[in-house]
C-alpha positions in Angstrom: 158.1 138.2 147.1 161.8 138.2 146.2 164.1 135.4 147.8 166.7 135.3 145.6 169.2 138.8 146.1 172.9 138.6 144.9 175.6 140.8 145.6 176.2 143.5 142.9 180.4 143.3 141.8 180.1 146.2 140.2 181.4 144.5 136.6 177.9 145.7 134.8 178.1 142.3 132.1 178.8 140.2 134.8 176.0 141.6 137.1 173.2 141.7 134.3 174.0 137.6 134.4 173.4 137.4 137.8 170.0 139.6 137.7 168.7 137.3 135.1 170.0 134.3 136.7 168.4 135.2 139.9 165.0 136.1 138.2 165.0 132.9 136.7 165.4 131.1 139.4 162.6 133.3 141.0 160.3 132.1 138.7 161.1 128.4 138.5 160.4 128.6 142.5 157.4 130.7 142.7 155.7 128.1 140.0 157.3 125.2 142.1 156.0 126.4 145.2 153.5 129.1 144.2 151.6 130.9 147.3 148.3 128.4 146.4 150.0 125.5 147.2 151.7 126.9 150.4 148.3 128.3 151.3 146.6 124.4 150.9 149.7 123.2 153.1 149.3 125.4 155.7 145.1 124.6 155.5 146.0 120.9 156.0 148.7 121.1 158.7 145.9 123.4 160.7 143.3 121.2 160.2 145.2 118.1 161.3 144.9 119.6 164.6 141.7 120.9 164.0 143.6 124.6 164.7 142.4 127.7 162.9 144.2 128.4 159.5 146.8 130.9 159.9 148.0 133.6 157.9 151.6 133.2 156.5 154.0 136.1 155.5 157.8 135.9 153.6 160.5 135.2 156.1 164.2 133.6 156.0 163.0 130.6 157.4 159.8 128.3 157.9 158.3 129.1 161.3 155.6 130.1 163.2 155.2 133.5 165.4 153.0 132.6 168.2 152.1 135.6 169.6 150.4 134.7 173.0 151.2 131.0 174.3 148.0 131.9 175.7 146.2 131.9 173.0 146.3 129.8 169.0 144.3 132.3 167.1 146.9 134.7 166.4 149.9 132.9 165.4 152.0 133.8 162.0 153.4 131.1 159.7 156.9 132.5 158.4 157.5 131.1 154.3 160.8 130.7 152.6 161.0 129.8 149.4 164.5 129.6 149.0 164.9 127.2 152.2 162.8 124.6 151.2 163.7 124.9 147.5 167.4 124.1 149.0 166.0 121.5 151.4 164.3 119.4 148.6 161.2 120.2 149.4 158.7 120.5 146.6 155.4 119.2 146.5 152.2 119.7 148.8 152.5 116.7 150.6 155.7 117.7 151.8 155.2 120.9 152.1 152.3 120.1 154.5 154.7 117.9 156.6 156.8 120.8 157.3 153.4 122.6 158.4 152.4 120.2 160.8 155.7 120.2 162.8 155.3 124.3 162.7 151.5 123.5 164.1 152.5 121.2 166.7 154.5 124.0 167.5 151.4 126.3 168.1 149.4 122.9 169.9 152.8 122.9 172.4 153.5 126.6 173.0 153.1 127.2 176.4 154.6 123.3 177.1 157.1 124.0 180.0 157.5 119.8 180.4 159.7 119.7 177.3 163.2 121.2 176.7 163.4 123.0 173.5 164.7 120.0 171.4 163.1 117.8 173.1 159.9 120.0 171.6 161.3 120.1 168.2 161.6 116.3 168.4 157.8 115.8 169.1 157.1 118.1 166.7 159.1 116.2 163.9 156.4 113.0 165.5 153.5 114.5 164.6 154.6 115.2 161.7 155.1 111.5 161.1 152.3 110.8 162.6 150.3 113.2 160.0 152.2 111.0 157.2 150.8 107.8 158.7 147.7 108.9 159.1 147.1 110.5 155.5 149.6 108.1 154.0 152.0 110.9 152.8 155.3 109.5 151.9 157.7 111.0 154.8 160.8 110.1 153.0 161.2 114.0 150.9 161.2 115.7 154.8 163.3 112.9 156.1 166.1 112.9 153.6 165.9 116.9 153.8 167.0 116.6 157.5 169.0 113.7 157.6 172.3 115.2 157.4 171.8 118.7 158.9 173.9 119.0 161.9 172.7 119.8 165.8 172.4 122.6 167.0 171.9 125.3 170.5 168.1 124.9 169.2 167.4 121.8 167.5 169.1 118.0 167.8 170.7 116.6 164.5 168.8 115.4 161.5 169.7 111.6 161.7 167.6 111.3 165.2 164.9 113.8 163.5 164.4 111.8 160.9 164.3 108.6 162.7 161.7 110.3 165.4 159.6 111.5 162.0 159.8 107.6 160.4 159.0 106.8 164.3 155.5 108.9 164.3 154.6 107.0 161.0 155.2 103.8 162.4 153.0 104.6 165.2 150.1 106.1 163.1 149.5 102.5 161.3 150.0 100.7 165.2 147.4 103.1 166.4 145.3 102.4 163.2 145.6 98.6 163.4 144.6 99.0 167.1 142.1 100.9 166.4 143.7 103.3 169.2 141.9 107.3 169.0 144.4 109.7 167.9 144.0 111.8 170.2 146.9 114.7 171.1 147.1 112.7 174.5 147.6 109.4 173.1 150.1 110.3 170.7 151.8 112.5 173.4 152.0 109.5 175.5 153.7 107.5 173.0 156.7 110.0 172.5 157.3 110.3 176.0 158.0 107.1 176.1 160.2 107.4 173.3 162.3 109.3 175.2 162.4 107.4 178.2 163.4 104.4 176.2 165.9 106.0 173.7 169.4 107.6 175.1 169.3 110.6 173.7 171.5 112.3 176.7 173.9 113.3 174.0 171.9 115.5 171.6 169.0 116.6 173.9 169.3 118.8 177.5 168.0 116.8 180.2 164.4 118.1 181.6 162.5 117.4 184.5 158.8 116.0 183.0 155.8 117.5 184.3 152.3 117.1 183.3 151.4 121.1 183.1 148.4 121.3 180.8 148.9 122.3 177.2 146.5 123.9 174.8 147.5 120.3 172.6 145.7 118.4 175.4 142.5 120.2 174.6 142.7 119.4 170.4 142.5 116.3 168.7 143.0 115.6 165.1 142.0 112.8 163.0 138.9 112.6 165.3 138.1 116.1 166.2 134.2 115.8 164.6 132.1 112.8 164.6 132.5 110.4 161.4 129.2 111.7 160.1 130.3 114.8 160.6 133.4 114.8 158.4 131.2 112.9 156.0 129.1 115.8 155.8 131.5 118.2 155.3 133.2 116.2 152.4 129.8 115.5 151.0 129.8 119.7 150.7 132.8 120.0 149.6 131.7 117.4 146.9 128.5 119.6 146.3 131.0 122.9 145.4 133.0 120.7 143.3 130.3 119.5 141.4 129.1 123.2 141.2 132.4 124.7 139.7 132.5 121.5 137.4 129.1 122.1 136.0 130.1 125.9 135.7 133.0 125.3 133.6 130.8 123.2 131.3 128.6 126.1 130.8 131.7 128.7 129.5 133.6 129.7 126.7 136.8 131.4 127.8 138.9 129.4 128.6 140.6 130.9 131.2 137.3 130.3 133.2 137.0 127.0 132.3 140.7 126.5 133.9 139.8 128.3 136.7 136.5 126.7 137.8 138.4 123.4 136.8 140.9 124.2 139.1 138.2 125.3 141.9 136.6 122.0 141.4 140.0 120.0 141.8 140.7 121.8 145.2 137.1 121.3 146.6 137.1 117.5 145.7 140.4 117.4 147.4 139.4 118.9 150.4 136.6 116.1 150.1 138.6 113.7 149.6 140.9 114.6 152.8 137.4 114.5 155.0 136.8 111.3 153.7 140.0 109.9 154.9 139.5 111.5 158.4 136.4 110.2 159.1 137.8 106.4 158.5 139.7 107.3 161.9 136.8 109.3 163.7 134.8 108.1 166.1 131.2 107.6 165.2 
Protein backbone atom coordinates (compact mmCIF):
# COMPACT_ATOMS: atom_id res chain seq x y z
CA UNK A 1 0.00 0.00 0.00
CA UNK A 2 1.65 3.17 -1.32
CA UNK A 3 1.17 6.55 0.72
CA UNK A 4 3.86 8.38 -0.24
CA UNK A 5 3.25 9.77 -4.23
CA UNK A 6 5.29 12.97 -5.41
CA UNK A 7 4.80 14.95 -8.24
CA UNK A 8 7.06 14.08 -11.23
CA UNK A 9 9.05 17.66 -12.54
CA UNK A 10 9.96 16.22 -15.29
CA UNK A 11 14.01 16.88 -14.49
CA UNK A 12 14.73 12.90 -14.71
CA UNK A 13 18.00 13.33 -11.93
CA UNK A 14 16.00 15.27 -9.86
CA UNK A 15 12.87 12.87 -9.99
CA UNK A 16 14.94 9.56 -9.50
CA UNK A 17 15.77 11.42 -5.93
CA UNK A 18 12.36 11.85 -5.18
CA UNK A 19 11.35 8.05 -6.13
CA UNK A 20 13.99 6.84 -3.84
CA UNK A 21 13.32 9.33 -1.31
CA UNK A 22 9.66 8.40 -1.26
CA UNK A 23 10.40 4.56 -1.24
CA UNK A 24 12.46 5.09 1.60
CA UNK A 25 10.31 6.71 3.51
CA UNK A 26 7.76 3.86 2.46
CA UNK A 27 9.67 1.54 4.10
CA UNK A 28 10.67 3.26 7.35
CA UNK A 29 6.71 3.59 7.76
CA UNK A 30 5.46 0.33 6.73
CA UNK A 31 8.17 -1.21 9.49
CA UNK A 32 6.98 1.61 11.94
CA UNK A 33 3.53 0.91 11.60
CA UNK A 34 3.41 -2.38 9.72
CA UNK A 35 -0.23 -3.84 8.94
CA UNK A 36 0.27 -6.48 12.27
CA UNK A 37 0.44 -3.83 14.55
CA UNK A 38 -2.47 -1.76 13.06
CA UNK A 39 -4.40 -5.15 12.88
CA UNK A 40 -3.63 -5.63 17.11
CA UNK A 41 -4.81 -1.87 17.47
CA UNK A 42 -7.85 -2.18 15.79
CA UNK A 43 -8.42 -5.89 17.86
CA UNK A 44 -7.93 -3.89 21.10
CA UNK A 45 -10.02 -0.68 20.40
CA UNK A 46 -12.96 -3.40 19.32
CA UNK A 47 -12.60 -5.32 22.15
CA UNK A 48 -12.70 -2.45 24.62
CA UNK A 49 -16.24 -2.21 23.69
CA UNK A 50 -16.57 -5.71 23.41
CA UNK A 51 -17.51 -4.79 19.33
CA UNK A 52 -16.66 -7.23 16.65
CA UNK A 53 -13.10 -6.76 15.04
CA UNK A 54 -13.40 -4.93 11.91
CA UNK A 55 -11.75 -5.15 8.74
CA UNK A 56 -9.53 -2.09 7.79
CA UNK A 57 -8.60 -0.88 4.22
CA UNK A 58 -5.89 2.09 2.98
CA UNK A 59 -7.55 5.48 3.07
CA UNK A 60 -6.35 9.32 3.35
CA UNK A 61 -7.35 9.39 6.73
CA UNK A 62 -8.16 7.26 9.90
CA UNK A 63 -11.86 6.54 10.00
CA UNK A 64 -14.44 4.27 10.22
CA UNK A 65 -17.29 3.59 7.35
CA UNK A 66 -20.25 2.54 9.25
CA UNK A 67 -22.41 1.29 6.84
CA UNK A 68 -25.84 0.83 8.57
CA UNK A 69 -26.25 3.00 11.98
CA UNK A 70 -28.47 0.16 12.25
CA UNK A 71 -26.21 -2.29 12.60
CA UNK A 72 -22.02 -2.68 14.05
CA UNK A 73 -21.10 -5.75 12.13
CA UNK A 74 -20.34 -4.16 8.98
CA UNK A 75 -18.38 -1.16 9.63
CA UNK A 76 -14.83 -0.37 7.76
CA UNK A 77 -11.76 1.08 9.52
CA UNK A 78 -10.08 3.53 6.99
CA UNK A 79 -5.68 3.34 7.67
CA UNK A 80 -3.30 6.08 6.75
CA UNK A 81 -0.03 5.72 7.25
CA UNK A 82 1.22 8.86 6.27
CA UNK A 83 -1.31 10.70 8.72
CA UNK A 84 -0.34 9.28 11.72
CA UNK A 85 3.31 9.08 10.76
CA UNK A 86 2.89 13.07 10.45
CA UNK A 87 0.71 13.18 13.69
CA UNK A 88 3.47 11.46 15.86
CA UNK A 89 1.81 8.51 16.19
CA UNK A 90 3.89 5.43 16.41
CA UNK A 91 3.53 2.72 18.64
CA UNK A 92 0.52 0.22 19.51
CA UNK A 93 -0.56 1.86 22.39
CA UNK A 94 -1.18 4.79 20.60
CA UNK A 95 -2.23 3.51 17.75
CA UNK A 96 -5.00 1.74 19.73
CA UNK A 97 -6.04 5.16 21.23
CA UNK A 98 -6.82 6.48 17.94
CA UNK A 99 -8.96 3.07 17.39
CA UNK A 100 -10.99 3.46 20.28
CA UNK A 101 -12.17 7.09 19.43
CA UNK A 102 -13.01 5.50 15.74
CA UNK A 103 -14.97 2.62 17.76
CA UNK A 104 -16.82 4.89 19.87
CA UNK A 105 -17.73 6.12 16.78
CA UNK A 106 -19.34 2.80 15.66
CA UNK A 107 -20.94 2.38 19.71
CA UNK A 108 -22.55 6.20 18.84
CA UNK A 109 -23.63 5.93 15.19
CA UNK A 110 -27.14 6.33 15.19
CA UNK A 111 -26.69 8.96 18.41
CA UNK A 112 -29.11 11.86 17.26
CA UNK A 113 -28.60 13.57 21.10
CA UNK A 114 -25.17 14.78 20.17
CA UNK A 115 -24.05 17.46 17.63
CA UNK A 116 -21.30 16.22 15.52
CA UNK A 117 -18.40 17.74 17.67
CA UNK A 118 -19.96 17.34 20.48
CA UNK A 119 -19.68 13.31 19.29
CA UNK A 120 -16.16 13.68 18.32
CA UNK A 121 -15.54 15.05 21.82
CA UNK A 122 -17.00 11.95 23.54
CA UNK A 123 -15.26 9.94 21.38
CA UNK A 124 -11.80 11.59 22.21
CA UNK A 125 -13.32 10.44 26.32
CA UNK A 126 -13.37 7.14 25.68
CA UNK A 127 -10.49 7.21 24.32
CA UNK A 128 -9.14 8.55 27.59
CA UNK A 129 -11.08 6.50 29.33
CA UNK A 130 -9.43 3.28 27.42
CA UNK A 131 -5.91 4.93 28.55
CA UNK A 132 -7.05 4.95 32.26
CA UNK A 133 -8.35 1.92 32.20
CA UNK A 134 -5.32 -0.04 30.50
CA UNK A 135 -2.90 2.54 31.75
CA UNK A 136 -1.71 3.57 28.30
CA UNK A 137 0.17 6.77 28.39
CA UNK A 138 -2.37 9.37 26.55
CA UNK A 139 0.18 11.97 26.27
CA UNK A 140 1.52 10.73 22.24
CA UNK A 141 -2.49 11.23 21.00
CA UNK A 142 -2.76 14.38 23.10
CA UNK A 143 0.21 16.23 21.95
CA UNK A 144 -0.79 14.98 18.29
CA UNK A 145 -3.98 17.03 18.60
CA UNK A 146 -3.05 19.81 20.72
CA UNK A 147 -2.46 22.32 18.25
CA UNK A 148 -4.66 21.29 15.26
CA UNK A 149 -7.14 23.98 14.60
CA UNK A 150 -11.30 23.67 14.66
CA UNK A 151 -13.00 22.92 12.23
CA UNK A 152 -16.94 22.57 10.31
CA UNK A 153 -16.53 18.90 11.76
CA UNK A 154 -14.43 18.66 14.70
CA UNK A 155 -13.61 21.39 17.76
CA UNK A 156 -9.89 22.37 18.23
CA UNK A 157 -7.21 20.19 19.65
CA UNK A 158 -6.46 22.13 22.95
CA UNK A 159 -10.19 21.21 24.21
CA UNK A 160 -9.62 17.57 22.56
CA UNK A 161 -6.87 16.92 24.35
CA UNK A 162 -8.02 18.23 27.55
CA UNK A 163 -11.51 16.06 27.08
CA UNK A 164 -8.93 12.92 26.29
CA UNK A 165 -6.68 13.77 29.69
CA UNK A 166 -10.42 14.27 31.19
CA UNK A 167 -11.54 10.48 30.28
CA UNK A 168 -8.27 9.27 31.99
CA UNK A 169 -8.93 11.10 34.99
CA UNK A 170 -12.25 9.63 35.25
CA UNK A 171 -11.15 5.96 34.54
CA UNK A 172 -8.84 5.95 37.88
CA UNK A 173 -12.09 7.94 39.85
CA UNK A 174 -14.29 5.19 38.56
CA UNK A 175 -11.56 2.58 39.60
CA UNK A 176 -10.96 3.97 43.01
CA UNK A 177 -14.87 3.96 43.39
CA UNK A 178 -15.08 0.90 42.33
CA UNK A 179 -17.79 2.53 39.89
CA UNK A 180 -18.82 -0.35 36.63
CA UNK A 181 -17.62 1.01 33.44
CA UNK A 182 -20.28 0.65 31.86
CA UNK A 183 -21.14 2.68 28.31
CA UNK A 184 -23.92 4.41 30.53
CA UNK A 185 -21.86 5.37 33.36
CA UNK A 186 -19.13 6.81 31.36
CA UNK A 187 -21.79 8.48 29.10
CA UNK A 188 -23.16 10.06 32.03
CA UNK A 189 -20.02 11.56 33.12
CA UNK A 190 -19.36 13.47 29.76
CA UNK A 191 -22.65 14.88 29.69
CA UNK A 192 -21.99 16.43 32.53
CA UNK A 193 -18.88 17.59 31.21
CA UNK A 194 -20.56 19.57 28.94
CA UNK A 195 -23.05 21.00 31.02
CA UNK A 196 -20.43 22.20 33.30
CA UNK A 197 -17.78 23.34 30.71
CA UNK A 198 -18.66 26.48 28.23
CA UNK A 199 -17.88 25.18 25.30
CA UNK A 200 -20.56 27.58 23.29
CA UNK A 201 -17.70 28.77 21.29
CA UNK A 202 -16.23 25.65 19.62
CA UNK A 203 -19.22 23.29 19.73
CA UNK A 204 -22.98 23.96 18.02
CA UNK A 205 -25.48 24.03 20.62
CA UNK A 206 -27.91 20.68 20.65
CA UNK A 207 -30.93 19.91 22.30
CA UNK A 208 -30.04 16.50 24.60
CA UNK A 209 -32.22 13.68 24.28
CA UNK A 210 -31.99 10.22 25.67
CA UNK A 211 -32.77 8.26 22.18
CA UNK A 212 -31.27 4.77 22.66
CA UNK A 213 -27.90 4.02 21.25
CA UNK A 214 -26.45 0.77 20.22
CA UNK A 215 -23.42 2.08 23.06
CA UNK A 216 -26.18 1.70 25.74
CA UNK A 217 -26.42 -1.92 24.94
CA UNK A 218 -22.17 -2.70 25.14
CA UNK A 219 -20.02 -2.45 27.96
CA UNK A 220 -16.31 -2.74 28.08
CA UNK A 221 -14.07 -3.47 30.79
CA UNK A 222 -16.88 -5.65 32.19
CA UNK A 223 -18.58 -7.05 29.25
CA UNK A 224 -17.83 -11.02 30.67
CA UNK A 225 -17.77 -12.06 34.15
CA UNK A 226 -14.13 -11.93 35.90
CA UNK A 227 -13.90 -15.71 35.62
CA UNK A 228 -14.71 -15.44 32.35
CA UNK A 229 -11.92 -13.13 31.19
CA UNK A 230 -9.74 -15.31 33.39
CA UNK A 231 -10.56 -18.04 31.32
CA UNK A 232 -10.02 -16.62 28.24
CA UNK A 233 -6.49 -15.26 29.25
CA UNK A 234 -5.73 -18.68 30.80
CA UNK A 235 -6.21 -19.92 26.88
CA UNK A 236 -4.53 -17.49 25.51
CA UNK A 237 -1.78 -18.46 27.99
CA UNK A 238 -2.31 -22.21 26.85
CA UNK A 239 -1.53 -21.10 22.89
CA UNK A 240 1.35 -19.19 24.05
CA UNK A 241 2.77 -21.87 25.82
CA UNK A 242 2.05 -24.08 22.74
CA UNK A 243 3.96 -21.88 20.12
CA UNK A 244 6.76 -21.49 22.85
CA UNK A 245 7.22 -25.16 23.19
CA UNK A 246 7.00 -25.35 19.22
CA UNK A 247 9.83 -23.13 18.70
CA UNK A 248 11.89 -25.10 21.05
CA UNK A 249 11.40 -28.10 18.97
CA UNK A 250 12.74 -26.37 15.42
CA UNK A 251 15.74 -25.60 13.60
CA UNK A 252 15.05 -22.88 11.13
CA UNK A 253 15.15 -20.10 12.39
CA UNK A 254 12.75 -18.33 10.66
CA UNK A 255 10.21 -20.68 12.53
CA UNK A 256 11.56 -20.27 15.65
CA UNK A 257 10.93 -16.24 15.13
CA UNK A 258 7.75 -16.87 13.99
CA UNK A 259 6.32 -19.13 16.68
CA UNK A 260 8.26 -16.67 19.12
CA UNK A 261 6.47 -13.96 17.82
CA UNK A 262 3.03 -16.04 17.93
CA UNK A 263 3.71 -16.72 21.45
CA UNK A 264 4.44 -12.93 22.30
CA UNK A 265 0.98 -11.94 20.79
CA UNK A 266 -0.99 -14.67 22.57
CA UNK A 267 0.55 -13.93 26.01
CA UNK A 268 -0.29 -10.31 25.27
CA UNK A 269 -3.70 -10.93 24.46
CA UNK A 270 -3.46 -12.78 27.94
CA UNK A 271 -2.15 -10.41 29.55
CA UNK A 272 -4.88 -7.65 28.33
CA UNK A 273 -7.76 -10.31 29.78
CA UNK A 274 -6.00 -10.29 32.86
CA UNK A 275 -6.22 -6.61 33.28
CA UNK A 276 -9.92 -6.59 32.35
CA UNK A 277 -11.03 -8.93 34.59
CA UNK A 278 -9.49 -6.65 37.65
CA UNK A 279 -12.42 -4.26 36.54
CA UNK A 280 -15.20 -7.02 35.79
CA UNK A 281 -17.76 -7.93 37.90
CA UNK A 282 -17.58 -11.33 39.42
Amino acid sequence: MTEFEYEPTGDAQLDSLLLETQEMIQVNNDFLLPDEMVSDAIHRACDFFNLPDAPFVGYTSVCVWPQDIDTVSDDVFGFSRQQMMEMGISGEDSLTLVYTHECAHRALQDNSALTGKEQELACDFFAGIHAGVENIDAQPLMDALGDTPESDSHPSGKIRAEVIGFGKETAEEMLEQGVPFTFENCMERFENYLDEHDLSDSLVDSAHSHSQTHGEALSFGSGWSRDEYVEKANNCYKEAEYYEEKATRCEDSNEIRHNLNEAKKWRERGNEYMQKAKYADR
